[in-house]
TISELO-249350 format. One record per residue: residue in three letters; chain; x, y, z of N, C-alpha, C in turn. Coordinates in steps of 0.001 Angstrom, whole numbers. Layout:
N
{'ala' 'A' {X Y Z} {X Y Z} {X Y Z}};
...
// end
This chain:
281
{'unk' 'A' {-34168 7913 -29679} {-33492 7893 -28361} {-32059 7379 -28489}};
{'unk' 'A' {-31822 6394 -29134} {-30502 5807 -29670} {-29764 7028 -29990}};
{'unk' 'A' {-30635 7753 -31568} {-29345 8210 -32213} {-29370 9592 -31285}};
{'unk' 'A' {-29852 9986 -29960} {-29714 10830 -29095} {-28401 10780 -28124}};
{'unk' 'A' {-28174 9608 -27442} {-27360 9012 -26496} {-26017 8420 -27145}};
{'unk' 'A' {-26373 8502 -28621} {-24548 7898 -29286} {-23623 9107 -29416}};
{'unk' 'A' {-23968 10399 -29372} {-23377 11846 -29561} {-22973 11837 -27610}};
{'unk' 'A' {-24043 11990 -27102} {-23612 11951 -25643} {-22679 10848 -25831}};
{'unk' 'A' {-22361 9670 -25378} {-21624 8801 -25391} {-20406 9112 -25490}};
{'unk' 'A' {-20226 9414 -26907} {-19129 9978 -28038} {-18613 10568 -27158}};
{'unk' 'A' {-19375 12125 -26716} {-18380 12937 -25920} {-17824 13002 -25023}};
{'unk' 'A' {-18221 11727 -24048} {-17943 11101 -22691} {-16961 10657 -23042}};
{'unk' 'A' {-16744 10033 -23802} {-15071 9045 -24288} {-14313 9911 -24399}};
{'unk' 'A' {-14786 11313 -25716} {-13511 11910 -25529} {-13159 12810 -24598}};
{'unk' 'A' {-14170 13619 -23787} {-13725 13872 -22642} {-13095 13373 -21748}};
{'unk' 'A' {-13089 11856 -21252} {-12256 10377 -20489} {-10669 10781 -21317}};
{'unk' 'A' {-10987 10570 -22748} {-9957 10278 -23662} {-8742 10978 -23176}};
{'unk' 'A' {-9226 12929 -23465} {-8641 13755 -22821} {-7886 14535 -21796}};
{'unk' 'A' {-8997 13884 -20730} {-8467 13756 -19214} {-7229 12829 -18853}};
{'unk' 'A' {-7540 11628 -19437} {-6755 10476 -19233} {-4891 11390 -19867}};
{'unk' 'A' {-5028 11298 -21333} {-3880 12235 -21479} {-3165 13325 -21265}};
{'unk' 'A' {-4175 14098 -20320} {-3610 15268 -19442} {-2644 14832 -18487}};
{'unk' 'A' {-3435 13241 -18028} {-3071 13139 -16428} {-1538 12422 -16892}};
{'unk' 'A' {-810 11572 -15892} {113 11081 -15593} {355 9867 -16118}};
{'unk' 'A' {-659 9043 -16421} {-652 7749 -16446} {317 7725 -18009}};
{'unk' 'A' {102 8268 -19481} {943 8361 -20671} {2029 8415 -19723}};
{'unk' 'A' {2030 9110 -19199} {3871 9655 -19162} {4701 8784 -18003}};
{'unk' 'A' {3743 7690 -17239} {4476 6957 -16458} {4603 5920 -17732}};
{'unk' 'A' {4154 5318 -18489} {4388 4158 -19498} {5015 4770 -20413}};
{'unk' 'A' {5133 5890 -20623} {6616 6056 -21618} {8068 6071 -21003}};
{'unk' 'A' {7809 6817 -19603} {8738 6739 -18700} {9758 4930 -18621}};
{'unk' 'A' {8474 4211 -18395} {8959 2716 -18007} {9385 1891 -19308}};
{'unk' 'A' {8529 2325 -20523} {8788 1922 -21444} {10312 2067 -21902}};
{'unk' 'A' {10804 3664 -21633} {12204 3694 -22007} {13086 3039 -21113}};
{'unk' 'A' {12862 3155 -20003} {13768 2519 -19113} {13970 854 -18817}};
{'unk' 'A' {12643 232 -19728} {12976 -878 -20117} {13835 -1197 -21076}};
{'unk' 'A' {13316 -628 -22000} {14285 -905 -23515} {16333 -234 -23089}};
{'unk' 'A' {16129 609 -22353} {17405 820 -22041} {18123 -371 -21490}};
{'unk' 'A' {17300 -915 -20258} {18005 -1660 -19411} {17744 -3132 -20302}};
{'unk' 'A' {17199 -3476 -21085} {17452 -4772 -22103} {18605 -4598 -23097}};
{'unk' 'A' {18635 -3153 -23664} {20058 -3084 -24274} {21440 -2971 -23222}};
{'unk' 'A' {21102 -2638 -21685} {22484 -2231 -21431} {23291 -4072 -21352}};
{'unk' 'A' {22052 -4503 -21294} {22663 -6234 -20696} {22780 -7128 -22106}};
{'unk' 'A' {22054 -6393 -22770} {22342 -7593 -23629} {23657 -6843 -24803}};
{'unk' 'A' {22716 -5980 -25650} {23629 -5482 -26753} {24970 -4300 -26401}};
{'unk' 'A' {24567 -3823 -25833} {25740 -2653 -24876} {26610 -3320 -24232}};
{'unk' 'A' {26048 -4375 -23330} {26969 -5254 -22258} {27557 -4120 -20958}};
{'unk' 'A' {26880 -3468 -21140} {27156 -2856 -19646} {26916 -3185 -18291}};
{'unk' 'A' {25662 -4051 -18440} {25252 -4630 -17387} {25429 -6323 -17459}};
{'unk' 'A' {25568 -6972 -16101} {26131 -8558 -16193} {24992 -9046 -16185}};
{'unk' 'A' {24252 -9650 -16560} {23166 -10344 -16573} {23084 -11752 -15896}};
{'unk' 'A' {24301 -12059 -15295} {24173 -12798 -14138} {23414 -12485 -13278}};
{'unk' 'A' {23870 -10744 -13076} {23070 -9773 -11896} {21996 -9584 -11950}};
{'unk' 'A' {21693 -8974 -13219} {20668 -7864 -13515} {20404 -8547 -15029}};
{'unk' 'A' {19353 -9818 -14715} {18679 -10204 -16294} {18066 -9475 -17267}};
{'unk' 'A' {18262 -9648 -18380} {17505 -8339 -19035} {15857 -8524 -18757}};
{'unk' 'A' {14965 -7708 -19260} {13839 -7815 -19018} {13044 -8737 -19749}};
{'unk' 'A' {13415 -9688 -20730} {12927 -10138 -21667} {13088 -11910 -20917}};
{'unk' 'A' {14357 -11683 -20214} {14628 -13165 -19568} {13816 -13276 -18201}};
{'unk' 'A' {13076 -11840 -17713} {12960 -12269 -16076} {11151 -12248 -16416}};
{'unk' 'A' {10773 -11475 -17890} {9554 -12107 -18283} {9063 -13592 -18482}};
{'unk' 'A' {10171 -14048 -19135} {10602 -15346 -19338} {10170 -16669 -18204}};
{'unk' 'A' {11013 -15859 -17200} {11516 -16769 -16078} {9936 -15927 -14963}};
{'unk' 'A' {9350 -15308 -15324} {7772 -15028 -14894} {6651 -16110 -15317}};
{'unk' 'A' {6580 -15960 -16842} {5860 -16709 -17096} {5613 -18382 -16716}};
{'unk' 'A' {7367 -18614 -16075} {7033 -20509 -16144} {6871 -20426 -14363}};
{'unk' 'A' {7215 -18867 -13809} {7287 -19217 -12728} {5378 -19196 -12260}};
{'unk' 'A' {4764 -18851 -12579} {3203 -18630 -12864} {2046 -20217 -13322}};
{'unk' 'A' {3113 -20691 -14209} {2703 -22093 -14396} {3164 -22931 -13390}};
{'unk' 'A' {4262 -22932 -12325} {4420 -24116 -11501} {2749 -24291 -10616}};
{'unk' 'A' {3138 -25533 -10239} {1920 -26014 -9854} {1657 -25621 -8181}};
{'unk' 'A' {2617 -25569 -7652} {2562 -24984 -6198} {2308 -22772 -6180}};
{'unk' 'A' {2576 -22319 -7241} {2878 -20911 -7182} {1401 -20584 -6587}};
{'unk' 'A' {148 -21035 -6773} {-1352 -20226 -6160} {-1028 -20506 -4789}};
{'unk' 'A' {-746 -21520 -4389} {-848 -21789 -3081} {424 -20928 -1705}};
{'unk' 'A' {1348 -20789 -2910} {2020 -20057 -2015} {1887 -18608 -1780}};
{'unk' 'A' {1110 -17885 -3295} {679 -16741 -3532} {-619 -16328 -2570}};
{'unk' 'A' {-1544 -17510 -2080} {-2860 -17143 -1686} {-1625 -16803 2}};
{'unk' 'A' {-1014 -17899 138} {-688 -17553 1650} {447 -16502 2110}};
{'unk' 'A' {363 -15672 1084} {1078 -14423 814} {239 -13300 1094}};
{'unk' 'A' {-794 -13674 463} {-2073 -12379 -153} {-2892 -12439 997}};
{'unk' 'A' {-3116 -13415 1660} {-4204 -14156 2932} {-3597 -13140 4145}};
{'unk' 'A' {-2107 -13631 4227} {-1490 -13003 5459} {-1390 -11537 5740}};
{'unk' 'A' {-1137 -10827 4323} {-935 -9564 3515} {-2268 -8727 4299}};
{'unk' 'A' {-3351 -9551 3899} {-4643 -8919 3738} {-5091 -8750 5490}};
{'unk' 'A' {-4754 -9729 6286} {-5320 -9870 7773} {-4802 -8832 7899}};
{'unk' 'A' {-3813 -8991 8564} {-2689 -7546 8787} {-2816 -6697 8809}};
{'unk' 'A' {-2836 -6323 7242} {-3198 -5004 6799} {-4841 -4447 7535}};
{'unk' 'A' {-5461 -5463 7467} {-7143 -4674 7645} {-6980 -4637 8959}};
{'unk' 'A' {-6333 -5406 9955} {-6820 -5287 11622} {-5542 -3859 12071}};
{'unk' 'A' {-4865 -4216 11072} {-3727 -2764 11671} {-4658 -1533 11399}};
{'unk' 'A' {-5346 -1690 10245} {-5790 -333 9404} {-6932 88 10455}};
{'unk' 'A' {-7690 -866 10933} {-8652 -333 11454} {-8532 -28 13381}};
{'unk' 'A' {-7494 -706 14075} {-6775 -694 15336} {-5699 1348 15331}};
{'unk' 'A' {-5331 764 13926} {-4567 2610 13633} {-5531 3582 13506}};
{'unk' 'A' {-6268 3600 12993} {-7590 4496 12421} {-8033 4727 13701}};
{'unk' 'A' {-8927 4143 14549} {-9707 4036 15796} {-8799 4516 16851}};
{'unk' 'A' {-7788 3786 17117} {-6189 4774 18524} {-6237 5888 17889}};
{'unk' 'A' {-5917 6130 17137} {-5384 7156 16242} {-6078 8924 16686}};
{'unk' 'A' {-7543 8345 16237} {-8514 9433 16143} {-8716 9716 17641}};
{'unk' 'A' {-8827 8739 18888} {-8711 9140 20045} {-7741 9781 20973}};
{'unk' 'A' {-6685 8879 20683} {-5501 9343 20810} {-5175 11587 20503}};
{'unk' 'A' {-5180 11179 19308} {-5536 12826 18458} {-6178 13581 19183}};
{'unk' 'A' {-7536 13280 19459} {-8117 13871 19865} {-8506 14332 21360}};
{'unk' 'A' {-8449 14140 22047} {-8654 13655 23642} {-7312 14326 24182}};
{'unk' 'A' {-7084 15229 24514} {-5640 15301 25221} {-5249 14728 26457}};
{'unk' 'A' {-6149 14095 27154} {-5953 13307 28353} {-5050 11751 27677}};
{'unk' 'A' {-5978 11520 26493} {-5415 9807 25956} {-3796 10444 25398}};
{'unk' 'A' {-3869 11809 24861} {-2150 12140 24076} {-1720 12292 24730}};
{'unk' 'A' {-1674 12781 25954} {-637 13257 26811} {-185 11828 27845}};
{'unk' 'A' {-739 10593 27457} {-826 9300 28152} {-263 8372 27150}};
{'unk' 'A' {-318 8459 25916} {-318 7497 24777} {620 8158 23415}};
{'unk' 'A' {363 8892 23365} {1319 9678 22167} {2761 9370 21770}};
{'unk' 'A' {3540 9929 23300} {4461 9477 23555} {5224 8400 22895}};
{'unk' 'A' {4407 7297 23651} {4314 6132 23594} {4464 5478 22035}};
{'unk' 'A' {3447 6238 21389} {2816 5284 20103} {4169 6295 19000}};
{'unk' 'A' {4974 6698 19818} {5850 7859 18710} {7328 6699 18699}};
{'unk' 'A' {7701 5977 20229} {8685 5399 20677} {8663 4502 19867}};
{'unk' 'A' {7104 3952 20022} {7050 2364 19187} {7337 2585 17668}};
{'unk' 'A' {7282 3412 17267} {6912 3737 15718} {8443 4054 15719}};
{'unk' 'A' {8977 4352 16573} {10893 4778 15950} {11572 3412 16167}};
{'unk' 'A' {11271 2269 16822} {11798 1143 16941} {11787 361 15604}};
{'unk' 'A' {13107 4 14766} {13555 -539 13852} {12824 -1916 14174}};
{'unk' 'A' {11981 -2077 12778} {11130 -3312 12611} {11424 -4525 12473}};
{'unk' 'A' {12880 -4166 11322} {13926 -5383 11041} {14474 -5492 11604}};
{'unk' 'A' {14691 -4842 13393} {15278 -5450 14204} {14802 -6512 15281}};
{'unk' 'A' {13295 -6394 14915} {12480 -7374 15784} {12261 -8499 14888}};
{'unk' 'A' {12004 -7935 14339} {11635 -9343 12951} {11946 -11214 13739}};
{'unk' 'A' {13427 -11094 13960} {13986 -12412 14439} {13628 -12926 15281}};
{'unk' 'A' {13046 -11770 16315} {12061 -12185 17409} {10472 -12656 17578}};
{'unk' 'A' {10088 -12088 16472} {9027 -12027 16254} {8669 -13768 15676}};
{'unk' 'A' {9198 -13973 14405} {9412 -15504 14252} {9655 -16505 15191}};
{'unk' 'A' {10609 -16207 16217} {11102 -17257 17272} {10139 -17301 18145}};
{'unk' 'A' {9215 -16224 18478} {7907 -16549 19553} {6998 -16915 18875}};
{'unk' 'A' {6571 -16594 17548} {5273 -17087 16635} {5009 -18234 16413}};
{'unk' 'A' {6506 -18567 15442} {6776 -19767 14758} {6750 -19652 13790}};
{'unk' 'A' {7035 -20806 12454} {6952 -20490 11252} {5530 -20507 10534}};
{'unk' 'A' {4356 -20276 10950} {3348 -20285 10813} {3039 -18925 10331}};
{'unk' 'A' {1286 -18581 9874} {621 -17850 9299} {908 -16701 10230}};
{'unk' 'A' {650 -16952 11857} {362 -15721 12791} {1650 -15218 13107}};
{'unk' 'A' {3288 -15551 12467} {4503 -14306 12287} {4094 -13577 11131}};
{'unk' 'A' {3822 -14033 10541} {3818 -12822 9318} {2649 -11916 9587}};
{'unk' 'A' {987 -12289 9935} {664 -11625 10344} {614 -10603 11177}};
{'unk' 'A' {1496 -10546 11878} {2309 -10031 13321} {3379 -9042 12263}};
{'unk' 'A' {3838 -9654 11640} {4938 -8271 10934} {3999 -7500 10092}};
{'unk' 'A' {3148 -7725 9487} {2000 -6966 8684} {1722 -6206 9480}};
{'unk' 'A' {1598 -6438 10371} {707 -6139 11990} {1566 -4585 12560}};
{'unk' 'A' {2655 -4935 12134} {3713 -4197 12950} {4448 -3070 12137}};
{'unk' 'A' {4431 -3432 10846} {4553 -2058 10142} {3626 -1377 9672}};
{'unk' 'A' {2077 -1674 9603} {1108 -984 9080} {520 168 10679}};
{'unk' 'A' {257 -562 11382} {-81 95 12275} {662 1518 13429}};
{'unk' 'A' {1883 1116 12944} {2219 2196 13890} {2133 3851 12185}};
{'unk' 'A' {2339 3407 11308} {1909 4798 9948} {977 4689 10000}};
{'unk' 'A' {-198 3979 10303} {-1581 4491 10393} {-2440 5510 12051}};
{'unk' 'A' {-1730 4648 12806} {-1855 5387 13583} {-1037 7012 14207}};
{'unk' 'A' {241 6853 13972} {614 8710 14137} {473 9801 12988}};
{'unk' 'A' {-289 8858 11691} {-777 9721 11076} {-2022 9783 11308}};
{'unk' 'A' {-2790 9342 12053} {-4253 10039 12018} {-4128 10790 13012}};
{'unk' 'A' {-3301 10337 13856} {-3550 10973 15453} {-3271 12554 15048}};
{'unk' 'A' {-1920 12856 14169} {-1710 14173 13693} {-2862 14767 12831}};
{'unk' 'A' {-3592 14058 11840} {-4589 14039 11573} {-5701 14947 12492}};
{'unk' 'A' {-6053 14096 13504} {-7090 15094 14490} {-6889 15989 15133}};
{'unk' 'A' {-5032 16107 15155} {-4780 17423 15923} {-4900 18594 15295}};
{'unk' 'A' {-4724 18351 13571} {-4837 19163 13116} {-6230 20011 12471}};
{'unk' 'A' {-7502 19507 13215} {-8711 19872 13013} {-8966 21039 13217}};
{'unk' 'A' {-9616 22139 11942} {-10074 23146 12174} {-10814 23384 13395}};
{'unk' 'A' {-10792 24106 15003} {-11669 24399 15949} {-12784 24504 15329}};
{'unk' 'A' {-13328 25763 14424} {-14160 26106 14315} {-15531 25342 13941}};
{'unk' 'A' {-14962 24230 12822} {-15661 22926 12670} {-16345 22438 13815}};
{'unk' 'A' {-15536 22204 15214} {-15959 21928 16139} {-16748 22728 16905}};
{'unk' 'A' {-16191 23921 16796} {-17756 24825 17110} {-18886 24687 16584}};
{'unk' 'A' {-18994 24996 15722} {-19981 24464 14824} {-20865 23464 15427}};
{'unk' 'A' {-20102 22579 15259} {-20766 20945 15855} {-21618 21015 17088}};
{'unk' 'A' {-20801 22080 18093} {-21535 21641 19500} {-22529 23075 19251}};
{'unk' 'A' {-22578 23964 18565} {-24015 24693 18626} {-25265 23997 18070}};
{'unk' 'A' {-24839 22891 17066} {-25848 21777 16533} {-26430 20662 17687}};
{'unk' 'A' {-25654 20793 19057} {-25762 19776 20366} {-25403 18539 19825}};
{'unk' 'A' {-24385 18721 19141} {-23267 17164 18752} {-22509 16844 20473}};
{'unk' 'A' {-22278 15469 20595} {-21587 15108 21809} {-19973 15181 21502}};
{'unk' 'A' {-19493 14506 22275} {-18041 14408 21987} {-17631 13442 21018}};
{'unk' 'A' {-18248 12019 21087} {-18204 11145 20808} {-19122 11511 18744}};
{'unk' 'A' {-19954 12159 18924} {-20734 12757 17621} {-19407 13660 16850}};
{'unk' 'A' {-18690 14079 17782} {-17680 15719 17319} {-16993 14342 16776}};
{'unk' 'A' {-16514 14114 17276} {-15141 12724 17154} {-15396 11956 15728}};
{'unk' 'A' {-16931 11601 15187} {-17333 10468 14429} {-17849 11240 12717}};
{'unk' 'A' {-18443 12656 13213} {-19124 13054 11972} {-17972 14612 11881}};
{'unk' 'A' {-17415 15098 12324} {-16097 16238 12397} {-14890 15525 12083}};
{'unk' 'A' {-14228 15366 13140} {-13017 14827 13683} {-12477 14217 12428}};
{'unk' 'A' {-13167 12952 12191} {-12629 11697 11275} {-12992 12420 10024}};
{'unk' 'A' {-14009 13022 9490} {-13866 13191 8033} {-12417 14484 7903}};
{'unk' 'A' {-12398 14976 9217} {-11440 16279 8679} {-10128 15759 8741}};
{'unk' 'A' {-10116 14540 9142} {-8724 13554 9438} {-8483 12943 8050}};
{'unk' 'A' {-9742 12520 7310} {-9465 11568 6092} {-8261 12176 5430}};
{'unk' 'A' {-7607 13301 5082} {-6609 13063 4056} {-5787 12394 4594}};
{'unk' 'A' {-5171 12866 6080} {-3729 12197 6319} {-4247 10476 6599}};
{'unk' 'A' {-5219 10245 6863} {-5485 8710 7184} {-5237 7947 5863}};
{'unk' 'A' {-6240 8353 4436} {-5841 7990 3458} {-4373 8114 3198}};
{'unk' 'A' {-3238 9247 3445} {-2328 9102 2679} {-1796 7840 3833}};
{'unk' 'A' {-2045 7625 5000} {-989 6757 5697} {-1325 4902 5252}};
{'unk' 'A' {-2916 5094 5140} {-3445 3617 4491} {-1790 3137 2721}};
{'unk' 'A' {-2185 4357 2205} {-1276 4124 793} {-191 3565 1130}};
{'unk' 'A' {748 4621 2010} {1580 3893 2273} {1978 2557 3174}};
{'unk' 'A' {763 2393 3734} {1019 1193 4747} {439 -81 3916}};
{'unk' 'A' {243 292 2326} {-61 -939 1756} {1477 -1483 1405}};
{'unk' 'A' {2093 -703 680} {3425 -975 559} {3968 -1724 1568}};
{'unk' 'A' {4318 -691 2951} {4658 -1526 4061} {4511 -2577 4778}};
{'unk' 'A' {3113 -3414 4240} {3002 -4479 5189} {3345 -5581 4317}};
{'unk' 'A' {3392 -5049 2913} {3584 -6278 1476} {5549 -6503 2104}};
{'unk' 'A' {6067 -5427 2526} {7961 -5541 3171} {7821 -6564 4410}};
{'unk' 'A' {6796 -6098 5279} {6468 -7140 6312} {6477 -8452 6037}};
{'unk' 'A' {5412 -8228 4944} {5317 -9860 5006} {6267 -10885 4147}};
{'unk' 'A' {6743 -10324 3118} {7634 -10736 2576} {8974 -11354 3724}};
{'unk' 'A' {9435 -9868 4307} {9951 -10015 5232} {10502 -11559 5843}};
{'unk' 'A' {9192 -11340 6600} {8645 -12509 7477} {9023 -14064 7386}};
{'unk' 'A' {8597 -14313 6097} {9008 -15282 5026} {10184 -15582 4956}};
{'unk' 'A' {10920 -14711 4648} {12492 -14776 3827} {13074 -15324 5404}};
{'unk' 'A' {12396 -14641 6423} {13872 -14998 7477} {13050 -16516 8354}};
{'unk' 'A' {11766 -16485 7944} {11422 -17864 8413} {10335 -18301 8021}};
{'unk' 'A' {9985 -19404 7051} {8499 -19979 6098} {8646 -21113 6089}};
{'unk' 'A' {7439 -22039 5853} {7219 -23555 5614} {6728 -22699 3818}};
{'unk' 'A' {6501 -21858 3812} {5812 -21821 1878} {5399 -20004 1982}};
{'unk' 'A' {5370 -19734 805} {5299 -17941 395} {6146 -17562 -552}};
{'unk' 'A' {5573 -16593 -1191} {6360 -15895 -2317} {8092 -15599 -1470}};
{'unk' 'A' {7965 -14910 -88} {9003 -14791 -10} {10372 -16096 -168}};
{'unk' 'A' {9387 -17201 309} {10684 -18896 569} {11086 -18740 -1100}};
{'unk' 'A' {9856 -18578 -2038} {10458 -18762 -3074} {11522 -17964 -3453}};
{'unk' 'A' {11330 -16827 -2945} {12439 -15552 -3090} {13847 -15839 -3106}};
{'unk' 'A' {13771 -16234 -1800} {14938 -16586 -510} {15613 -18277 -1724}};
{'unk' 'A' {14813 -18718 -2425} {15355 -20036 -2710} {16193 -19441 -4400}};
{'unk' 'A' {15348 -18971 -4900} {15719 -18405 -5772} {17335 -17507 -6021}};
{'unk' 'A' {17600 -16613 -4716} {18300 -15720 -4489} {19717 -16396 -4136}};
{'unk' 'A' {19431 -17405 -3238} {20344 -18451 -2824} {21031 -19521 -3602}};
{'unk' 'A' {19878 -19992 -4585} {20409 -20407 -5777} {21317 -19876 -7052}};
{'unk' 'A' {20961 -18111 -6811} {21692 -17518 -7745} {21027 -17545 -9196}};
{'unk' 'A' {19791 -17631 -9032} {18858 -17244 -10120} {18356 -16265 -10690}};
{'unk' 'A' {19069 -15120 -10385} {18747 -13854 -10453} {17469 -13728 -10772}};
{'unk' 'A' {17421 -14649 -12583} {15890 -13933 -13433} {14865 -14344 -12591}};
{'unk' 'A' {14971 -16085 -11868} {14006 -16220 -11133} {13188 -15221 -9989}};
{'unk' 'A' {14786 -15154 -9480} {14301 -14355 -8497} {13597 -12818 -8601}};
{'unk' 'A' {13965 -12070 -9526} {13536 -11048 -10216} {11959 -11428 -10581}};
{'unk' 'A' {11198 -12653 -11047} {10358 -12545 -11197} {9341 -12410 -10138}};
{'unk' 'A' {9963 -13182 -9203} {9246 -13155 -7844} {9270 -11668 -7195}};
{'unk' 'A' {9814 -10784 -7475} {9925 -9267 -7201} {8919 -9045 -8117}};
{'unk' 'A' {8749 -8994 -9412} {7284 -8454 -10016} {5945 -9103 -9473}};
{'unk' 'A' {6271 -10389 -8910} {4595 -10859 -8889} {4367 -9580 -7531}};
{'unk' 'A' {5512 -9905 -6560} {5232 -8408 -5652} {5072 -7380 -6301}};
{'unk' 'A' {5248 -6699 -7154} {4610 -5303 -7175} {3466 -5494 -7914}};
{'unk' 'A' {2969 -6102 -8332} {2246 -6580 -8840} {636 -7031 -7984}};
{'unk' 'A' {919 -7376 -7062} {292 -7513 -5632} {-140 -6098 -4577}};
{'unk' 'A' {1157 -5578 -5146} {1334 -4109 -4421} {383 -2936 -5237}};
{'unk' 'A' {892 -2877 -6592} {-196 -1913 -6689} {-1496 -2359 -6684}};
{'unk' 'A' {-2037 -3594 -7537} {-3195 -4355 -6808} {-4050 -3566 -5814}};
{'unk' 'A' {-3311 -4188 -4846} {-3949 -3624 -3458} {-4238 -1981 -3157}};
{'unk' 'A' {-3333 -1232 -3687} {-3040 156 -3908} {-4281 490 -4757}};
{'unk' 'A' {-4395 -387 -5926} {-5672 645 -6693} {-7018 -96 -6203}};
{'unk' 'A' {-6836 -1203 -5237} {-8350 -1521 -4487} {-8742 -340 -3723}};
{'unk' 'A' {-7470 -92 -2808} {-7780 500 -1287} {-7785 2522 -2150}};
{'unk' 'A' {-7575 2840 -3720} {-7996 3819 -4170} {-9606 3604 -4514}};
{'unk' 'A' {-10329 2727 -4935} {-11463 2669 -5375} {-12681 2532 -4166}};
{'unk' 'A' {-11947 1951 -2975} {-12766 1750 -1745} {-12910 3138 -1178}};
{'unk' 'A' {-11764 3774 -1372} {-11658 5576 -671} {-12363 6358 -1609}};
{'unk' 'A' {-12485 6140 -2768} {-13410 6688 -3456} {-15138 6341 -3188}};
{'unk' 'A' {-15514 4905 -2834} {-16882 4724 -2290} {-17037 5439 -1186}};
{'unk' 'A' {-16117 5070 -331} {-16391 5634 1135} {-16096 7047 1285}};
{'unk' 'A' {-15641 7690 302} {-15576 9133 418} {-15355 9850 -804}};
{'unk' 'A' {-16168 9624 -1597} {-16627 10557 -2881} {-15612 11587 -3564}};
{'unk' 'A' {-15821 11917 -1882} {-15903 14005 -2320} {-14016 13957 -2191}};
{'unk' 'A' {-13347 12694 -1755} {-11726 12970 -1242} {-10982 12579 -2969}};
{'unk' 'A' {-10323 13000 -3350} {-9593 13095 -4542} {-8032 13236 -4377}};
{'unk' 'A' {-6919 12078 -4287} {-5745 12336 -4407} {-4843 12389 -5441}};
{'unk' 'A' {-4290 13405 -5254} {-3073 14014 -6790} {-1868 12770 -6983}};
{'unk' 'A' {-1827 12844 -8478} {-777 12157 -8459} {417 11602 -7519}};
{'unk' 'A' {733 13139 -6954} {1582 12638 -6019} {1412 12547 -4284}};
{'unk' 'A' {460 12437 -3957} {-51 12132 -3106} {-909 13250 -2215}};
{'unk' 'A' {-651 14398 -2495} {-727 15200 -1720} {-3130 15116 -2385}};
{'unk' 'A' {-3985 15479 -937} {-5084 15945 -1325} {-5624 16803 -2441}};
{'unk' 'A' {-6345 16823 -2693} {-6888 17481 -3805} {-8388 18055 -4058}};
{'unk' 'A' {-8659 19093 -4852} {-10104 19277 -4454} {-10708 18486 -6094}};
{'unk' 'A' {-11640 17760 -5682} {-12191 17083 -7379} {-12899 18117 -8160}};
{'unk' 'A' {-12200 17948 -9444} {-12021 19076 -10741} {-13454 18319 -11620}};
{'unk' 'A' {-14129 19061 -12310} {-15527 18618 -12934} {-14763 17989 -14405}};
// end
């Protein structure tokens, strides 16, 4: 049975092996790879670049690693990631839910649409200042800016989402004696999942700007104060490092909220570049 399942095995790897080098992922790490080594020679050995500005990559690793050992960095990181995370999930699921009704229902679009199109064109960083001065410097502004850029891309993309539902689907449904509320839950929303997924992706990005945001223009503690202290000080590398622990956070979250869309929906497969996809054997 062993020496049965080590040949299977075998060919599973190199099939993985294969796939893996078809796809994108080689060619984004050679991509970054060169554009590191470029930008460490333009600052250091080239001197093209001032490294006052723009540290090479070797110094803002540097200035990563000790920034990782201070003794306050978890605590300001959890209340980064804490705030990040509320936000994001009550927008995601407040956008998702308007969204699909909204979409769907032409009594709620022709009442709400409008509306949820106005809010979504109103410049975020122009409320921001306001948003702090009624909150305070507490947990519930930043949550509130999380709040405020995730939800309005989750919601006019689903809502477009349900408008764009095949009828016939819905025929379908009501010769089975599905209700509205049935059309809406087992139709509607799965035929919505691509644009919902692509608006979740991007609203992970967006609420990590929020909250950062948030921070920089008013914090008692957060990656962003450190940012803001860093930047002000004229620490470039420091501050540069505090930009990786963010993306760092960012895709994070990006390849959670890919592995959760994969539980919760199997059969949905997105392409490299974002666009849907049908899953290839």
């Amino acid at each position: 049975m062993t020496a049965l399942s080590t040949p299977v095995r075998t060919g599973t790897v190199r099939r993985r092996t294969r796939r893996w080098l078809r796809g994108w992922t080689p060619l984004v790490i050679l991509e970054l790879a060169a554009l590191l080594t470029l930008w460490q020679l333009a600052a250091t050995t080239l001197g093209l670049l001032d490294p006052a500005f723009l540290p090479p990559p070797l110094d803002i690793l540097q200035a990563f690693r000790e920034l990782i050992a201070e003794e306050t960095f978890l605590s300001s990181l959890w209340f980064t990631v804490k705030n990040y995370l509320i936000g994001f999930t009550v927008a995601s699921v407040i956008g998702v839910t308007f969204g699909l009704m909204i979409g769907w229902f032409q009594l709620l679009n022709k009442l709400f649409a409008p509306l949820a199109w106005l809010a979504y064109s109103v410049p975020k960083v122009a409320i921001a200042p306001v948003v702090i001065l009624g909150l305070g410097l507490g947990a519930t502004s930043k949550i509130a800016m999380v709040f405020l850029l995730v939800v309005f891309v989750v919601l006019t993309n689903t809502m477009e989402g349900a408008r764009t539902v095949d009828r016939s689907y819905v025929w379908a449904g009501r010769v089975f004696g599905y209700t509205k509320w049935q059309v809406l839950r087992r139709i509607v929303m799965p035929a919505s999942a691509p644009y919902i997924f692509a608006a979740l992706e991007r609203a992970v990005i967006l609420g990590m700007i929020g909250e950062i945001l948030a921070e920089y223009l008013g914090s008692k503690t957060g990656i962003g104060v450190t940012l803001q202290r860093a930047a002000f000080d004229f620490r470039m590398d420091d501050a540069m490092a505090v930009v990786l622990v963010m993306v760092i956070v960012t895709i994070t979250a990006r390849v959670l909220l890919r592995w959760a869309i994969r539980w919760f929906a199997p059969w949905y497969v997105a392409s490299p570049i974002g666009r849907p996809g049908p899953r290839r054997a």
